[in-house]
C-alpha positions in Angstrom: -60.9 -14.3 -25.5 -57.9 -13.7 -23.4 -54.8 -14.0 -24.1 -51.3 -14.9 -21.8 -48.3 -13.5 -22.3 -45.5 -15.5 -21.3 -42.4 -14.0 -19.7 -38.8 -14.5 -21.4 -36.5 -16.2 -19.0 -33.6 -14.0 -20.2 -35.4 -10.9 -18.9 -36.7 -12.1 -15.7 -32.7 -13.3 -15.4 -31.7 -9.6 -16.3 -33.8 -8.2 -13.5 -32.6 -10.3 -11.2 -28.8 -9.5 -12.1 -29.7 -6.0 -11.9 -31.2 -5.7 -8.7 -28.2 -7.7 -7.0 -25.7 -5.4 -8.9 -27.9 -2.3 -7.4 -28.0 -3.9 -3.7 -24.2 -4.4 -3.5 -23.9 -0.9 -5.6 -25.6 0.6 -2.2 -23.4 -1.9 0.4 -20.3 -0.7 -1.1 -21.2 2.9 -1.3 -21.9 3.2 2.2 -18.3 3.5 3.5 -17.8 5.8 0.8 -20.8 8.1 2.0 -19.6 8.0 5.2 -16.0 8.8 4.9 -17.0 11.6 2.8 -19.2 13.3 5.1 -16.8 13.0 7.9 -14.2 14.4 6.1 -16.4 17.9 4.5 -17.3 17.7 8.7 -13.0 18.1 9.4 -12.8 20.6 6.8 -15.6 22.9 7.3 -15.8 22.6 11.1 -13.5 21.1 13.3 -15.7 20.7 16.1 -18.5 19.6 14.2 -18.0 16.5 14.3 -16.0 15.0 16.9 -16.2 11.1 16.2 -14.9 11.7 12.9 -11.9 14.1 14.3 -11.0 11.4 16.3 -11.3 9.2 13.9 -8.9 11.2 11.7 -6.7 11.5 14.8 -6.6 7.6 15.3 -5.7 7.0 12.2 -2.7 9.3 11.7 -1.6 8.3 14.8 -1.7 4.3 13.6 0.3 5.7 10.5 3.2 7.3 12.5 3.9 4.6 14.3 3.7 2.0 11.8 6.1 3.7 10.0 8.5 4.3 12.8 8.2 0.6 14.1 7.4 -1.4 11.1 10.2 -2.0 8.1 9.1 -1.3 4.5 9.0 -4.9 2.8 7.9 -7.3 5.8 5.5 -9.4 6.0 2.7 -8.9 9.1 0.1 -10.1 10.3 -2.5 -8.5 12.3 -3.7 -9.3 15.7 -7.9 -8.8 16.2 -8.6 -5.7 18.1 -10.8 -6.0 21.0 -13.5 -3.2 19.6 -13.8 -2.3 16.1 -11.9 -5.6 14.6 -13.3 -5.2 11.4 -12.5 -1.2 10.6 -9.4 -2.0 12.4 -8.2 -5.1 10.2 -9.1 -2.7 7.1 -7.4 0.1 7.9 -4.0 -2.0 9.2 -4.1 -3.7 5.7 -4.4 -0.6 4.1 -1.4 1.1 6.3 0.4 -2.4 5.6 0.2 -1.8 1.5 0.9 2.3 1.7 3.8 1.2 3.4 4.8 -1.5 0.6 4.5 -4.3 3.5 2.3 -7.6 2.5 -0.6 -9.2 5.1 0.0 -12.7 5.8 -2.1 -15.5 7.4 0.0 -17.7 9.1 4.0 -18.6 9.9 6.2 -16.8 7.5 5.8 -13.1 9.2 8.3 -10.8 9.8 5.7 -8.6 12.6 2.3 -9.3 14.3 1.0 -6.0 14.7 -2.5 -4.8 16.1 -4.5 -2.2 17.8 -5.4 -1.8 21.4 -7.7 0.8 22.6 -6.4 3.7 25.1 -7.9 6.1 27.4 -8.2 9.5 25.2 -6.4 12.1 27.5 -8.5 15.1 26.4 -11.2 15.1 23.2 -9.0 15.3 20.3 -6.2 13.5 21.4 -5.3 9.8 20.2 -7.9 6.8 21.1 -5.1 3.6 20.4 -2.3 2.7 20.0 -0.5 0.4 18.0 1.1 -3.0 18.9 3.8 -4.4 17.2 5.2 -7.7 18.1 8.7 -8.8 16.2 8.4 -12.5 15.3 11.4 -14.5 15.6 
């Protein structure tokens, strides 16, 4: 005589949560991984790796000048980039909030501001620049 066991609903459900919570555990992290490893890279060996030097680069560049051109407080929004648009639109948002400004969508904006790629001059020097646009 066999017998069948039947399966509770409520752990078939908890399996299922679980493995969705795990695959979007591993999506997240993967930014994370690779930021890291980039930035051991800049610390132990600066011409280890040279993407993520000019990453860095490109970055602190996009800081400095949306400090200098861009007013604590306003309101931008940001222009799609021609290459990169999404690390591009994270990375402006995230300048935008370190600099206490808020990302709008739509008319009431102070700034449009975006990034457009430039012609590195040697290896290590910046690869954009940043465009800001005043909006009347």
């Amino acid at each position: 005589m066999t017998t069948t066991k039947h399966r509770d609903p409520t752990m078939i459900a908890r399996v299922v949560v679980a493995l969705v919570g795990v695959g979007s555990l591993l999506l997240a992290v993967q930014g994370a991984v690779q930021a890291t490893s980039q930035g051991v890279a800049l610390m132990s060996d600066r011409e280890h790796d040279l993407h993520a030097l000019q990453r860095h680069v490109d970055v602190e560049t996009l800081w400095r000048q949306f400090v200098e051109q861009v007013p604590t407080g306003s309101r931008v929004s940001l222009i799609p980039a021609r290459t990169n648009k999404d690390l591009w639109h994270q990375r402006l948002s995230e300048l935008a909030a370190l600099h206490g400004c808020v990302v709008v969508q739509g008319a009431p904006q102070d700034y449009s501001v975006g990034v457009a790629s430039v012609q590195r001059k040697r290896p290590t020097s910046p690869g954009v620049r940043l465009v800001v646009r005043k909006v009347d």
